[in-house]
C-alpha positions in Angstrom: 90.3 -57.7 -38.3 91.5 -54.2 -39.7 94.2 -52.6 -38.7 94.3 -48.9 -38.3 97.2 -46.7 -39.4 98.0 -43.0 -38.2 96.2 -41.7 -41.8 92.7 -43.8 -40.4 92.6 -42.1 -37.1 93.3 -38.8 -38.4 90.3 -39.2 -41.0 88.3 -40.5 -38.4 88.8 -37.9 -35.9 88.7 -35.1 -38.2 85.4 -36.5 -39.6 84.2 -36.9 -35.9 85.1 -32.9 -35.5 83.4 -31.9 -38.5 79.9 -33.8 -37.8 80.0 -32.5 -34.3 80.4 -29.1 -35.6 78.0 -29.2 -37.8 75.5 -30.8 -35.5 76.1 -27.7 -32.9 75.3 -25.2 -35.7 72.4 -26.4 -36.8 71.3 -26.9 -33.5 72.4 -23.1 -32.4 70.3 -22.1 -36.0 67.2 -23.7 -34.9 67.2 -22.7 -31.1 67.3 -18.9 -32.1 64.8 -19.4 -34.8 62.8 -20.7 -31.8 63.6 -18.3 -29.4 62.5 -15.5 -32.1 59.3 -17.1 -32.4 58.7 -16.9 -29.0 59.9 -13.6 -28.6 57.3 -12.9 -31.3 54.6 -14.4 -29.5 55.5 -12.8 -26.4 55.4 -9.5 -27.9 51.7 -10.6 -29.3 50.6 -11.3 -26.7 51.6 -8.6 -24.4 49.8 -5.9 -27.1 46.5 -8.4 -26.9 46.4 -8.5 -23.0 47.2 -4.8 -23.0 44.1 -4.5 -25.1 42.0 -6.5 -23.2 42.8 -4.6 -20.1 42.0 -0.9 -21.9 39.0 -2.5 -23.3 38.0 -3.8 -19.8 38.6 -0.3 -18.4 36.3 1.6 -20.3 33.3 -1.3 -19.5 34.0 -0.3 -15.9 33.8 3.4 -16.2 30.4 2.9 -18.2 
């Protein structure tokens, strides 16, 4: 069995900060890449049911 010294712990932890950081920016990256997408889609959408509803408007007044 290996026995850790202060200079293991210290490289482990610090390795442990830095992969958990990294993990929770890559992970803040690819939820607002998502959430722009969305917001994209949204904001397609919105324009195509406003469209619909114009479109349906004018059948009616025929």
């Amino acid at each position: 069995m290996t026995l850790w010294n202060g200079w293991d712990i210290a490289l482990l932890a610090g390795a442990g900060y830095f992969a958990v950081l990294m993990l929770v920016r890559l992970m803040r990256t690819r939820r607002e890449r998502l959430l722009g997408r969305l917001r994209g889609e949204i904001e397609l959408e919105k324009v195509r049911v406003h469209k619909l509803k114009k479109k349906q408007a004018a059948r009616a007044k025929k």
